[in-house]
Structure formats: structure tokens, C-alpha cells
C-alpha positions, 0 to 999 in steps of 0.5 A: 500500500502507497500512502499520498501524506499533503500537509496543508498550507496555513489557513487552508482546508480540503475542498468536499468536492475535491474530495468527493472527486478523489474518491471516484478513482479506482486507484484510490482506496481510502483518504483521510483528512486528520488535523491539517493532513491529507492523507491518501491510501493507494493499494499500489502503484505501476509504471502509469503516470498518477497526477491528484489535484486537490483543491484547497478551501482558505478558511484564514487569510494568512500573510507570508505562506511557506511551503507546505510538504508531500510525502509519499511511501509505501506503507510497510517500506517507509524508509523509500520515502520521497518528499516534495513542497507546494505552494499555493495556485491562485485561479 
């Protein structure tokens, strides 16, 4: 199993419908949103390109945001862990 972990940037929330969007893909087996982390269970990966997009609520109008983390391992070898950052998109 695959674990997706997306820190959440400061004053920001997972979108329901972002959510609701995640959940129909077939490679998705749960997700779970605990304090300001999303996280994302996959039963496995193979060699196909994955692209998530979450769309991201602002609840608290926050100045100077800093990069928030994303974290992907396999659940039972944690130790290949691969970590990237974000920022936020404006549209």
C-alpha cells in the first residue's frame, strides 16, 4: 500500500468536492483528512503516470505562506520515502 501524506498550507482546508472527486478513482482506496493532513491510501502503484489535484478551501487569510510538504511511501517500506513542497495556485 502507497500512502499520498499533503500537509496543508496555513489557513487552508480540503475542498468536499475535491474530495468527493478523489474518491471516484479506482486507484484510490481510502483518504483521510486528520488535523491539517491529507492523507491518501493507494493499494499500489505501476509504471502509469498518477497526477491528484486537490483543491484547497482558505478558511484564514494568512500573510507570508511557506511551503507546505508531500510525502509519499509505501506503507510497510517507509524508509523509500520521497518528499516534495507546494505552494499555493491562485485561479
Amino acid at each position: 500500500m502507497v500512502i499520498i501524506e499533503v500537509s496543508l498550507l496555513s489557513g487552508f482546508v480540503l475542498a468536499s468536492r475535491s474530495r468527493m472527486l478523489l474518491e471516484q478513482r479506482t486507484i484510490i482506496k481510502k483518504i483521510e483528512v486528520e488535523d491539517n493532513v491529507v492523507y491518501i491510501y493507494l493499494e499500489k502503484l505501476n509504471d502509469e503516470s498518477q497526477t491528484f489535484v486537490l483543491q484547497l478551501e482558505q478558511v484564514i487569510q494568512m500573510k507570508n505562506l511557506k511551503p507546505a510538504s508531500i510525502k509519499i511511501y509505501d506503507y510497510y517500506q517507509p524508509g523509500g520515502l520521497q518528499i516534495s513542497s507546494y505552494s499555493v495556485v491562485r485561479w
